[in-house]
C-alpha positions as CSV (number, residue, x, y, z in Angstrom):
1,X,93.8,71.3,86.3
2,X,91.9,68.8,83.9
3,X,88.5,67.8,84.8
4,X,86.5,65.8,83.6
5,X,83.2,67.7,82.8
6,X,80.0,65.6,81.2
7,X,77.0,67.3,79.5
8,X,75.4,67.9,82.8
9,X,78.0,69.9,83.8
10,X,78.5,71.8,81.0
11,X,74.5,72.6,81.0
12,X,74.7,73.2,85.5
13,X,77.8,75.5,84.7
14,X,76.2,77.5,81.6
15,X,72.9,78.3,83.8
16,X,75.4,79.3,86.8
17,X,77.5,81.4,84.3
18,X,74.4,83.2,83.4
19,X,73.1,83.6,87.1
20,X,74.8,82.6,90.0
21,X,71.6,83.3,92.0
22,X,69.2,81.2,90.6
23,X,68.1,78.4,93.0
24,X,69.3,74.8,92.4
25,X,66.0,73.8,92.3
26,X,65.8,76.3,89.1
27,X,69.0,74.7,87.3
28,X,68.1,71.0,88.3
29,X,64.4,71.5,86.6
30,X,66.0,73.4,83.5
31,X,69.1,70.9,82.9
32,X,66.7,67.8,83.6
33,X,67.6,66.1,86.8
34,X,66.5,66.1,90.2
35,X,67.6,68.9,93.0
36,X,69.3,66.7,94.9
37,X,71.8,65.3,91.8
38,X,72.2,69.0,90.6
39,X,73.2,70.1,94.0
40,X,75.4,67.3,94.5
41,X,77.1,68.4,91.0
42,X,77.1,71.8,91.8
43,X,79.5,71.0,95.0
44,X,81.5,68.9,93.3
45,X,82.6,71.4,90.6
46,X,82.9,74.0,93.7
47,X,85.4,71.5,95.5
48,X,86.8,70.8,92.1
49,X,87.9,74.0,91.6
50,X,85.6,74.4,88.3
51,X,83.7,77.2,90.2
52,X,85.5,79.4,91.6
53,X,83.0,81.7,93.3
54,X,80.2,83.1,93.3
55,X,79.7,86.9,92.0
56,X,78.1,90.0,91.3
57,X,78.2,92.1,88.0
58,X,77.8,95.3,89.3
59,X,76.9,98.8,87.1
60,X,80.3,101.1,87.0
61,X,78.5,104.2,86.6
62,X,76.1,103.5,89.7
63,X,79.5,103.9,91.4
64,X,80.9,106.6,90.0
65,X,83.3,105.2,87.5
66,X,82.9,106.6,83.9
67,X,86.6,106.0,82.6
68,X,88.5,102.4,81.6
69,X,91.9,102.4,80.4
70,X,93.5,99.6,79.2
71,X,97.5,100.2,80.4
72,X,100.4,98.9,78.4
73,X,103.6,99.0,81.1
74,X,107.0,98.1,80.1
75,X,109.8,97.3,83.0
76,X,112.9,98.3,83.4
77,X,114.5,94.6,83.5
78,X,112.5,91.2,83.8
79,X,114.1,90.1,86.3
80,X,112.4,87.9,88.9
81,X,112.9,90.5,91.6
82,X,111.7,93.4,89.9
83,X,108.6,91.5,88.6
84,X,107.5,90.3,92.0
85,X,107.6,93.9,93.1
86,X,105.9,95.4,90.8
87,X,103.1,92.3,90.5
88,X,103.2,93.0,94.3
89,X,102.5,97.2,94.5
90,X,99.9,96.3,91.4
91,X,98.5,94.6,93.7
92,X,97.1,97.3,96.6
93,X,95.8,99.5,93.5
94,X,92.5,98.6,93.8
95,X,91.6,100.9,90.7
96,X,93.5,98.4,88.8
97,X,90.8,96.0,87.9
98,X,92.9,93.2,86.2
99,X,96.8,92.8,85.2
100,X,98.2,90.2,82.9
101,X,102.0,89.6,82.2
102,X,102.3,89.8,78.7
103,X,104.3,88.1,75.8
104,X,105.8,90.9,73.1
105,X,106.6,93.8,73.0
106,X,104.6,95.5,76.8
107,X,105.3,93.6,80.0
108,X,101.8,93.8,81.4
109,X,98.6,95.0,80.3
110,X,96.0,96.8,83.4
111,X,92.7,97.6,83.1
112,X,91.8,100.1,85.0
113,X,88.7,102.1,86.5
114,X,88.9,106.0,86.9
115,X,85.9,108.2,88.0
116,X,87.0,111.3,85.5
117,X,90.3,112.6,84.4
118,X,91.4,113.8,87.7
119,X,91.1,110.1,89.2
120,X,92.9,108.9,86.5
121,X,95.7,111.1,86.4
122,X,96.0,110.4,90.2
123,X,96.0,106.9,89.6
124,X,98.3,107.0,86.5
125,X,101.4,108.4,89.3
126,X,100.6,105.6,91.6
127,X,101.5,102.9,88.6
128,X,104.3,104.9,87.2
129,X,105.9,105.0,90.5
130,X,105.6,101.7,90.7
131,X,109.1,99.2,91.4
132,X,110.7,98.9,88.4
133,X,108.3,100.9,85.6
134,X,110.0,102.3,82.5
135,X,107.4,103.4,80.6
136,X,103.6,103.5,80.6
137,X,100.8,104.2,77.7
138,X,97.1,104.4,78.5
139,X,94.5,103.9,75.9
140,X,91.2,105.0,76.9
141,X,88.8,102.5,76.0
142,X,85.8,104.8,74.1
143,X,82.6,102.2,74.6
144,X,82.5,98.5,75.3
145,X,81.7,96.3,72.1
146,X,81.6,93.1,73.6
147,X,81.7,93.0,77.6
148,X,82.7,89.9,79.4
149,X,80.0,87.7,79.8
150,X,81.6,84.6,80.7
151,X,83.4,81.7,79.1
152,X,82.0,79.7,75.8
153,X,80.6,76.6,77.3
C-alpha cells in the first residue's frame, strides 16, 4: 500500500506512535491544527490502513514472563503444504509472540515468551512437534538493548 503521507501526518502519527491514548485535542494542539482537522486525519490514516490499531505496551514481568527466546526453525521441505501447516499450528501458540519466514539459511525465526525454564521447555515440544519441523535452536535473549519502540518517522 503506498500512501501519500504529508508533514501533518507524519507529526499526528509520531505523537500516536508515542501514545495511542493521548486525546486528539492533545495531538491537534501539539502538531498545530485544529481538533477537528486532526481528527479528521486521524480517521483517514485509520481507514487508510496507516494505523492499524490501537495498543497497549504491557510490562512482561507483571505477568509472569521472565524468559525470551528468539527460535531459529528449519523445515523439513518448503513446500507450500508443509508451510501453511506449520504457519498454521504456529499460529494457536500463543507463547509465540511473533514469527517471520526467513531468507538463508533458518526457515523462520519465533520470538517467544516463557515464564521460567519449565514453561519453556513445555513450549519448546509444542514447536518441535509442529507439521513439518526438522530442527529447532533457541537462543535465549540475556537483556533487551534496544526494545521496540515503534517505527522511524
Amino acid at each position: 500500500m503506498s500512501t501519500q503521507l504529508d508533514a501533518s501526518d507524519l507529526r499526528i502519527l509520531a505523537r500516536l506512535q508515542r501514545d495511542c491514548r493521548q486525546s486528539v485535542a492533545d495531538i491537534a494542539d501539539a502538531v498545530g491544527m485544529s481538533k477537528s482537522s486532526c481528527h479528521r486525519r486521524i480517521q483517514a490514516l485509520e481507514a487508510n490502513g496507516v494505523v492499524e490499531r490501537f495498543t497497549a505496551t504491557l510490562d512482561p514481568s507483571a505477568l509472569g514472563f521472565q524468559l525470551f527466546f528468539l527460535v531459529d526453525v528449519r523445515l523439513s521441505s518448503q513446500s507450500d503444504e508443509v508451510m501453511r501447516a506449520f504457519e498454521k499450528g504456529v499460529l494457536a501458540i500463543p507463547e509465540v509472540l511473533e514469527c517471520q519466514l526467513m531468507s538463508g539459511q533458518i526457515d523462520y525465526l519465533l520470538r517467544v515468551a516463557a515464564k521460567d525454564v519449565e514453561d519453556y521447555e513445555r513450549i519448546h515440544l509444542k514447536i518441535t512437534r509442529l507439521p513439518g519441523v526438522a530442527t529447532v535452536v533457541s537462543n535465549l535473549a540475556l537483556r533487551t538493548v534496544k526494545p521496540w519502540s515503534g517505527l522511524p518517522i
